[in-house]
C-alpha positions in Angstrom: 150.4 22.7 22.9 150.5 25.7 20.6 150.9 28.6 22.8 153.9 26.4 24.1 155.3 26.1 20.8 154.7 30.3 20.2 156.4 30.5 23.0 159.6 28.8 21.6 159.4 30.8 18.8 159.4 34.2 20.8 162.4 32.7 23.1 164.4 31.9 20.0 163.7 35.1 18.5 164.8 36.9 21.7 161.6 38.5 22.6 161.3 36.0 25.4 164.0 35.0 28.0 163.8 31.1 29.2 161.0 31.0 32.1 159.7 34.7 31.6 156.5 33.0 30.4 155.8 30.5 33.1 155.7 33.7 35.4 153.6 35.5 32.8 150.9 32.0 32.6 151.0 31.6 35.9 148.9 34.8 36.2 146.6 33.4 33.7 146.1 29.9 35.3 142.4 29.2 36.1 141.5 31.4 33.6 140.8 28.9 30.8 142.6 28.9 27.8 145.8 30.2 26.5 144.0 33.0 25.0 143.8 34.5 28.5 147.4 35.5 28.3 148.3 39.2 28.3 150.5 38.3 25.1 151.7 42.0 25.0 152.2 42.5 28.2 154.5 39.1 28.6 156.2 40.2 25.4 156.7 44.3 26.0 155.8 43.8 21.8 153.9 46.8 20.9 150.4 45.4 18.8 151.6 45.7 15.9 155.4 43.9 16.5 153.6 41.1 18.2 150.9 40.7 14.9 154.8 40.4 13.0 156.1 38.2 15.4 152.7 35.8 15.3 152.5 35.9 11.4 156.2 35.0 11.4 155.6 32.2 13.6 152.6 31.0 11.4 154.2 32.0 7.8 151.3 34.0 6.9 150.5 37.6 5.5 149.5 40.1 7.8 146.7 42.2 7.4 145.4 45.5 8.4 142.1 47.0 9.6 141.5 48.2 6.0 141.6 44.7 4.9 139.5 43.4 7.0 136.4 46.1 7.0 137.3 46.4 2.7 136.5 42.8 3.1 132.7 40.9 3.3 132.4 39.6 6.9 132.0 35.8 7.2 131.5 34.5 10.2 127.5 34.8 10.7 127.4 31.0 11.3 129.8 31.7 14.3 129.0 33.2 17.8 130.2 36.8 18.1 131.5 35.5 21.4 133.6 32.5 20.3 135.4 34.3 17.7 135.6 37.2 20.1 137.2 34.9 22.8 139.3 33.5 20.2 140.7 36.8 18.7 139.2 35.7 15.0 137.6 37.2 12.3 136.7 35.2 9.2 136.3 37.4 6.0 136.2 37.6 2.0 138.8 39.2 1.1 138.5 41.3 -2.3 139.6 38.7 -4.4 137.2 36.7 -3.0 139.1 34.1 -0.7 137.8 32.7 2.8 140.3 33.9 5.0 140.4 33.9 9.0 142.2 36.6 10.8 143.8 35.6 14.1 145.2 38.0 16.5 147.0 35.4 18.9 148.1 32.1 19.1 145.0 30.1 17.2 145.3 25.7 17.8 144.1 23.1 14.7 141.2 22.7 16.4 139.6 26.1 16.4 140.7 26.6 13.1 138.9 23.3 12.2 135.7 24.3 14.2 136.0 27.3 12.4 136.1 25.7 8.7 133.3 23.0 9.3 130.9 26.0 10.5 131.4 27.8 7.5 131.7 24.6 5.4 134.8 25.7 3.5 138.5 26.1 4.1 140.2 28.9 5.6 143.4 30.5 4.8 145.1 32.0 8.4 145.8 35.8 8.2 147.6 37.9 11.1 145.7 40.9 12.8 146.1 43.0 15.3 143.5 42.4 18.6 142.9 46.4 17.8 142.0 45.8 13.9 139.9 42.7 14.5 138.0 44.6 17.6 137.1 47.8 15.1 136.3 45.2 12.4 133.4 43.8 14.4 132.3 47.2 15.5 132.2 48.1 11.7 130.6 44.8 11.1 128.0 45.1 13.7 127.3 48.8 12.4 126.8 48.0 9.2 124.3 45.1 10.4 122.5 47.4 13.2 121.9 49.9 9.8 121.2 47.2 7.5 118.1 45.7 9.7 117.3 49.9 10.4 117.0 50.3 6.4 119.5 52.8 6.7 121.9 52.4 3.3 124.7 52.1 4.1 127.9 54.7 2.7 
């Protein structure tokens, strides 16, 4: 499992000490998925450190909130909620690539799920949970002025 692997990854980086996750997932048993875990609070990672540590783990680039609000939201296809749950945000960067912005641990199969609903590959991206949160609210602003026939600035 993913988060299982992560998880190695934090331990052998020394954010994690052998079995401080099992106390930290037990919390989050029954809750569903692995994206239930309180990733910062298990890790004492501020969100930033953790959105290193995750894009480490994946070999990606990391992005900020600028470059994902500079970019053209992509994930209309998708359910707010799923991508929500998920801690994703698919976007066109400026140069014009189909990127999806993660903010924890993401498995092949969401990523998959992700790429057939947009019909295109996806190139993975590290965010912060904070930067893809104020993305949708600029996202969902711009839309909620858009259908108003407010321009936007």
């Amino acid at each position: 499992m993913l988060s299982n692997e992560f998880i190695g990854h934090l331990t052998r980086r020394g954010v994690l000490r052998d079995g401080e996750f099992h106390a930290g997932a037990a919390n989050a048993a029954g809750r569903g998925s692995p994206n239930d875990v309180d990733w910062l609070g298990l890790t004492g990672l501020t969100p930033a450190t953790f959105a290193e540590e995750l894009a480490a783990f994946y070999g990606c680039a990391r992005v900020e909130r600028t470059d994902l609000v500079g970019g053209r939201f992509a994930g209309q296809q998708l359910s707010r909620r799923f991508l929500k749950e998920h801690r994703l945000f698919p976007f066109e960067n400026r140069s014009g690539a189909l990127t999806l912005a993660v903010a924890a641990p993401t498995d092949d199969e969401t990523v998959h799920a992700v790429e057939i609903a947009l019909r295109r590959p996806v190139s993975l991206e590290v965010a912060t949970a904070d930067d893809i949160d104020a993305a949708f609210a600029t996202t969902l602003d711009a839309a909620k002025s858009n259908e108003a026939g407010v321009p936007n600035s």
